[in-house]
C-alpha positions as CSV (number, residue, x, y, z in Angstrom):
1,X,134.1,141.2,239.6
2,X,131.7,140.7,236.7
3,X,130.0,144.3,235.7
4,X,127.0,144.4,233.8
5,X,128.8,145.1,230.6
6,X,131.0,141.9,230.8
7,X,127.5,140.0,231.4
8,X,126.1,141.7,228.4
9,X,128.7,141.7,225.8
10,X,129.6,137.5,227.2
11,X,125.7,136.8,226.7
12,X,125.4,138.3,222.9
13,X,129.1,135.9,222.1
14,X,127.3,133.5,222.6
15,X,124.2,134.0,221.2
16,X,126.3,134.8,218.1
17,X,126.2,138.5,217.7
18,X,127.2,142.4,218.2
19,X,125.8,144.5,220.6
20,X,123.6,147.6,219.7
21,X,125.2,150.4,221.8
22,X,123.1,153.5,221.7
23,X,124.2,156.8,222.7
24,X,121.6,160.0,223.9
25,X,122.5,163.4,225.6
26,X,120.8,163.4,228.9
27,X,118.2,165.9,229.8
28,X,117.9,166.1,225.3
29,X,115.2,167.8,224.8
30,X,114.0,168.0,228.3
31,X,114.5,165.4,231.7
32,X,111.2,163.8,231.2
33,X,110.9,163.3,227.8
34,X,114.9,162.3,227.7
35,X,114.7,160.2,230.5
36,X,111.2,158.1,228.5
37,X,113.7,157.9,225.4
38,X,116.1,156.1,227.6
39,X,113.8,153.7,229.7
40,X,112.0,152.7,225.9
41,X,115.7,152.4,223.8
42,X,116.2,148.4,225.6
43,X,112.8,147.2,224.2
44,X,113.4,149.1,220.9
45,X,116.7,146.8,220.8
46,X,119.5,148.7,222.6
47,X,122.0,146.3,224.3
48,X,124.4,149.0,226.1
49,X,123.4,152.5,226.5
50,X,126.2,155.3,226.2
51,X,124.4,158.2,228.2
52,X,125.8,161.7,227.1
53,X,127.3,164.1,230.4
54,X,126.1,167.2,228.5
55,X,129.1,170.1,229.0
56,X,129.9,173.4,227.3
57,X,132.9,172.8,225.4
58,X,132.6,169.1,223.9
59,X,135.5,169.3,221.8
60,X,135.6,165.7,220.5
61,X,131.8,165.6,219.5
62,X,130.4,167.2,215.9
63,X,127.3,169.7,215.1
64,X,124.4,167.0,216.0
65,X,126.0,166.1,219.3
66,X,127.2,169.5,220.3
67,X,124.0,170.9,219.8
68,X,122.2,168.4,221.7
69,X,124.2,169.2,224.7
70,X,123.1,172.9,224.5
71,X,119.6,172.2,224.2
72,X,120.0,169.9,227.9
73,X,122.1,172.4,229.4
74,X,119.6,175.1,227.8
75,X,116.7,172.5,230.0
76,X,118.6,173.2,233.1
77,X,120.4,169.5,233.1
78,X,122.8,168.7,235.8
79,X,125.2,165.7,237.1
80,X,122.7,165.4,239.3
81,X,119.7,165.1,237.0
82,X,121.9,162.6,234.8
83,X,122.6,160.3,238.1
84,X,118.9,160.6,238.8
85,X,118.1,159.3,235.6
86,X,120.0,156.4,235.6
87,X,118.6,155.9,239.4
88,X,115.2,156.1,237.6
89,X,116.1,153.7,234.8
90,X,117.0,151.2,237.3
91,X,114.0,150.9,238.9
92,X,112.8,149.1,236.0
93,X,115.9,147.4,234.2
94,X,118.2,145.7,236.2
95,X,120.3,144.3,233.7
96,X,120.9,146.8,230.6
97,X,124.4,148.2,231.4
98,X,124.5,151.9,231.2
99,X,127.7,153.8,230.3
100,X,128.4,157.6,230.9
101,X,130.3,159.8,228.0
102,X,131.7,162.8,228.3
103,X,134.7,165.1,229.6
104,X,136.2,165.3,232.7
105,X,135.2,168.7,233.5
106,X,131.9,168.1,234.9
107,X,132.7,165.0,237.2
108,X,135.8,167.1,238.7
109,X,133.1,170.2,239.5
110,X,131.2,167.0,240.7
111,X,134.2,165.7,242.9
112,X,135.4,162.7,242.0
113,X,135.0,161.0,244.8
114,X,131.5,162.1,245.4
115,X,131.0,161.3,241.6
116,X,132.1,157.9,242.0
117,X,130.0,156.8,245.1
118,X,127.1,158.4,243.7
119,X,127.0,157.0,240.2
120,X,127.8,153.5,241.4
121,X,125.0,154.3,243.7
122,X,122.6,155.3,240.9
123,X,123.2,151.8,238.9
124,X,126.0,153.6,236.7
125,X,128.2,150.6,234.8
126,X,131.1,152.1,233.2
127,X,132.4,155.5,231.9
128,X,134.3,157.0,229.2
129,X,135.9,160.2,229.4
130,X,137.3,161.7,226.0
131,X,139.5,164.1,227.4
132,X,141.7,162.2,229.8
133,X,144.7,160.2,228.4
134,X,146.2,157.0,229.7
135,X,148.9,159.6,231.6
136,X,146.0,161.0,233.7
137,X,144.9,157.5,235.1
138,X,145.1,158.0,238.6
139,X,143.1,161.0,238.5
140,X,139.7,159.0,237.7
141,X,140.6,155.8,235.9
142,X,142.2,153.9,238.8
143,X,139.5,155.3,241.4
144,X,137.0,154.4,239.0
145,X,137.7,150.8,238.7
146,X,138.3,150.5,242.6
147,X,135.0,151.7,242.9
148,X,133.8,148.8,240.8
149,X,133.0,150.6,237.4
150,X,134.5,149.8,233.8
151,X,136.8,152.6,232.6
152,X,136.3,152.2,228.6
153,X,138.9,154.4,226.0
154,X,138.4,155.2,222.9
155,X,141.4,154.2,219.7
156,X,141.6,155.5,216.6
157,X,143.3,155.0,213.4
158,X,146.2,157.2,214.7
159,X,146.3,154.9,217.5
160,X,149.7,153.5,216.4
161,X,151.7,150.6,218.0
162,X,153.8,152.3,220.1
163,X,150.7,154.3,221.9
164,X,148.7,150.9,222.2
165,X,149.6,149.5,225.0
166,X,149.2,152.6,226.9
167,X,145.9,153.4,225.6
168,X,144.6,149.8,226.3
169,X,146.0,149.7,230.2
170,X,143.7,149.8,232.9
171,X,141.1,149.9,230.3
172,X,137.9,147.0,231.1
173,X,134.5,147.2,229.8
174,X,135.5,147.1,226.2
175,X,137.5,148.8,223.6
176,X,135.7,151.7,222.0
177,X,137.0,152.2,218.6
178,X,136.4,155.1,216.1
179,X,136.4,154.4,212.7
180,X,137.5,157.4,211.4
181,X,140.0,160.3,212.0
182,X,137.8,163.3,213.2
183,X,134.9,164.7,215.2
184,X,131.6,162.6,215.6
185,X,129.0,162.1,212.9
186,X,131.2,162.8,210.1
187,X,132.0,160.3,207.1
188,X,131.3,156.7,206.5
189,X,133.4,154.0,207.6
190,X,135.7,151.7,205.7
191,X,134.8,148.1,206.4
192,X,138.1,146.7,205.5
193,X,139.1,148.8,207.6
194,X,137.5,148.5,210.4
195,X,138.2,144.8,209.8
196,X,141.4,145.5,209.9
197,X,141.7,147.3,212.8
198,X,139.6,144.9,215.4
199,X,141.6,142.1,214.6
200,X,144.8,144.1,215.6
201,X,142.6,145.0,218.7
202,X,142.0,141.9,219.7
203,X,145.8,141.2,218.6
204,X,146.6,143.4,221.9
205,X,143.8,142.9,224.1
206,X,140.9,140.4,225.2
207,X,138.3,143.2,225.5
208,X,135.2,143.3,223.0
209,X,135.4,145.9,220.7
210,X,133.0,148.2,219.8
211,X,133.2,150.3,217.0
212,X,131.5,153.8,216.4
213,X,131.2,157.3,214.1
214,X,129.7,157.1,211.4
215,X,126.8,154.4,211.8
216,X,123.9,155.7,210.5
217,X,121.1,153.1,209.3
218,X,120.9,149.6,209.4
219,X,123.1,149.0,206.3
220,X,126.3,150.4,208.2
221,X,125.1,148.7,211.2
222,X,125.3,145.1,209.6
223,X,128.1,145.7,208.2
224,X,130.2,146.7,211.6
225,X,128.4,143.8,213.3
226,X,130.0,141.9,210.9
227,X,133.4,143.0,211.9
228,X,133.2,143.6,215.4
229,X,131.5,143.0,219.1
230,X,129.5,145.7,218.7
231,X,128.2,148.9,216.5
232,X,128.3,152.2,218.5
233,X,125.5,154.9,217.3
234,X,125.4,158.1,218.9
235,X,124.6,161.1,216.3
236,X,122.2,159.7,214.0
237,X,120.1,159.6,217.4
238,X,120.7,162.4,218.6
239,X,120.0,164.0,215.2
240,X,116.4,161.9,215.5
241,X,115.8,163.4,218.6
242,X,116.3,166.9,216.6
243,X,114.3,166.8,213.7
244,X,111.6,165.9,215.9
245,X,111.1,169.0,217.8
246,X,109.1,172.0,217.2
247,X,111.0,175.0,218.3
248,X,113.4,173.2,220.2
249,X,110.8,171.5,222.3
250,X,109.5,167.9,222.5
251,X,106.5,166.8,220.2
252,X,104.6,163.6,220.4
253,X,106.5,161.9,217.7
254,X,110.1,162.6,219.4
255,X,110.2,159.2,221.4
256,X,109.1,157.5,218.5
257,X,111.9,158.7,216.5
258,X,114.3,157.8,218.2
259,X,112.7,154.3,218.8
260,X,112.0,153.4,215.1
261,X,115.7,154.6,214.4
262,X,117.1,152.2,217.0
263,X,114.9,149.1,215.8
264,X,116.3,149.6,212.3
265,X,119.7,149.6,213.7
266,X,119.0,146.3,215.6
267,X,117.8,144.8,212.8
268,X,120.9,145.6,211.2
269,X,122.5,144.1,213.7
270,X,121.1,140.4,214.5
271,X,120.4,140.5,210.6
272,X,124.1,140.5,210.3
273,X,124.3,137.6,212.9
274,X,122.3,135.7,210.7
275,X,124.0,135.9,207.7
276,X,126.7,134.9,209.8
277,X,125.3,131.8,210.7
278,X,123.5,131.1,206.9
């Protein structure tokens, strides 16, 4: 079965280019104005959105994502809210695949199997859970993809031969890679690098690979899309969505943040498509 995301990332090969995959904490500052962000980020030139399961211990994420969980879970976001969101996005966009991110703790509250139905129902594409290794895969990975969803890992530079395989089973969607050794938002990445480690990717597997941490403008942006199937962006959004707030609440400019951020990054991105072809 063809998801969304295989539609997406087979459409942008052959136009040429990377995809623009754009992550936001849901209910950030507040449901409606995070769920306006979300509706506007595929016209501002978002080709996958990574929606953020907000949760009280995110031990994978740094200060600018952390902090944007607290102020959803602080605006009395739920599951339930999140689903609803991406029920409501899909009343209008019928083809932008959406992804959820987060831990596991909050789906098994959920129930799994009530999770599953319900965010399949709600127009949910794929997931990616940080916290739950290959060796956990029939806990939600298999019932994930039964139920017709991607199930998308992350690897990382400590990601060595031996674990590979492992990490890269059962996996579909594509391959999220991060392109440096910590928690999110911290340094710059390496472009040989990151060159360097999407070909061995795509050495082991025939899953796009997007890579993410560390993208912040559309300099770092061109040069991933140069080097990969798509450039991940997550806390330089979230950190847009912050400085835009007065007191921890939404203002008129916050949308537009986080709108003008993501068109520089998709400039970034079909400009390096572009020089590609030049």
């Amino acid at each position: 079965m063809t998801t969304r995301i295989d539609a997406r990332f087979a459409a942008l090969r052959a136009q040429g280019r990377a995809a623009l995959v754009t992550f936001v904490t849901a209910g950030d500052p507040d449901l409606e104005t995070s769920t306006a962000i979300v509706k506007a980020l595929p016209g501002a030139g978002a080709d996958v959105i990574e929606l953020g399961m907000p949760f009280t211990d995110p031990m994978a994420d740094g200060p600018a994502v952390q902090a944007s969980g607290l102020r959803a879970l602080r605006g009395g976001q739920t599951m339930r809210k999140t689903l609803g969101m991406v029920a409501e996005f899909r009343r209008t966009d019928a083809e932008t695949p959406i992804v959820l991110m987060g831990y596991y703790n909050p789906i098994y509250v959920y129930g799994v199997e009530a999770f599953l139905r319900d965010a399949k129902a709600a127009g949910v594409d794929g997931l990616i859970v940080v916290d739950l290794p290959p060796e956990e895969d029939e806990e939600l990975c298999l019932p994930a993809l039964k139920a017709g969803l991607n199930f998308i890992r992350l690897a990382t530079p400590t990601t060595d031969e031996k674990r590979l395989p492992a990490v890269l089973a059962n996996m579909s969607g594509f391959i999220y890679y991060v392109s440096i050794t910590g928690i999110t938002g911290a340094a710059a990445p390496d472009a040989e690098k990151v060159g360097a480690a999407v070909a061995r990717l795509k050495r082991h597997s025939h899953l796009p690979v997007a890579v993410g941490f560390g993208v912040k403008n559309a300099a770092s942006a061109a040069m991933i899309a140069a080097r990969a199937d798509g450039v991940a962006v997550g806390s330089a959004l979230v950190e847009a969505v912050r400085t835009s707030l007065d007191n921890g609440r939404a203002t008129p400019r916050t949308i537009g943040a986080v709108t003008a951020l993501v068109k520089e990054l998709a400039e970034g991105v079909r400009g390096a498509a572009s020089a590609a072809v030049a």
